[in-house]
C-alpha positions, 0 to 999 in steps of 0.5 A, a space after each residue: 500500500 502507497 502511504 501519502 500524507 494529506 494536509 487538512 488545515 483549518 482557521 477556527 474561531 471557537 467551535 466554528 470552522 471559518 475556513 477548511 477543506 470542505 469549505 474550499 471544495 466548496 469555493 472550489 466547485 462553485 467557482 467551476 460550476 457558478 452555481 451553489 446547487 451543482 457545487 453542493 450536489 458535485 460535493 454530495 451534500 444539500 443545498 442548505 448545507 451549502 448555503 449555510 457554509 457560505 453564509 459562515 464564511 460570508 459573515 467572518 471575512 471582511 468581504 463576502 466570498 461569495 455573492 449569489 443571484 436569486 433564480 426565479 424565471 431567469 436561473 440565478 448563480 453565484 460566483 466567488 468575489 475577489 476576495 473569496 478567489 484570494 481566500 482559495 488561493 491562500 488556503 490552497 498555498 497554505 497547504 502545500 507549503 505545510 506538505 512540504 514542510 512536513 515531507 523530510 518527516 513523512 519520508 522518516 515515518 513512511 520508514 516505520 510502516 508496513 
């Protein structure tokens, strides 16, 4: 078996998760799709679900993340702001900086299993 280490970094205020893998897949998949709905059914989770993410990141960072148009008639969308394009480029750097980082350790440990 191929071991490989996986970087799951969080910014956290209390018990509240701010900023996390999940929440970047999210931003991730609703900058590719332009819609929360085909993000969060991409994702495997409900649209309420989604939204409420969103409505936490939206609410911690000095500027929205995310701004979303209402359907109706004409199908609505949403797409990331400028800042919420800067938040997933950081936190995406943030990750790999801390995998690389950690990589002399990993090669030591990868030693020690089966």
């Amino acid at each position: 078996m191929k071991y490989r280490l996986v970087a799951r970094l969080r910014v956290v205020e209390g018990d509240t998760i701010v900023l996390g893998p999940g929440k970047a897949d999210l931003l991730e998949a609703l900058a590719e799709s332009g819609s929360i709905r085909d993000a969060a059914t991409r994702l495997g989770m409900s649209y309420m679900r989604a939204w409420s993410l969103i409505r936490i990141m939206n609410e911690r960072f000095r500027k929205p993340l995310v701004e979303a148009v209402r359907g109706g008639s004409r199908r609505g969308g949403a797409t990331l702001t400028p800042t919420g394009r800067a938040v997933l480029r950081l936190y995406r750097r943030m990750n790999s900086t801390s995998l690389r980082a950690a990589a002399p350790a990993f090669k030591e440990l990868r030693r020690l299993l089966r």
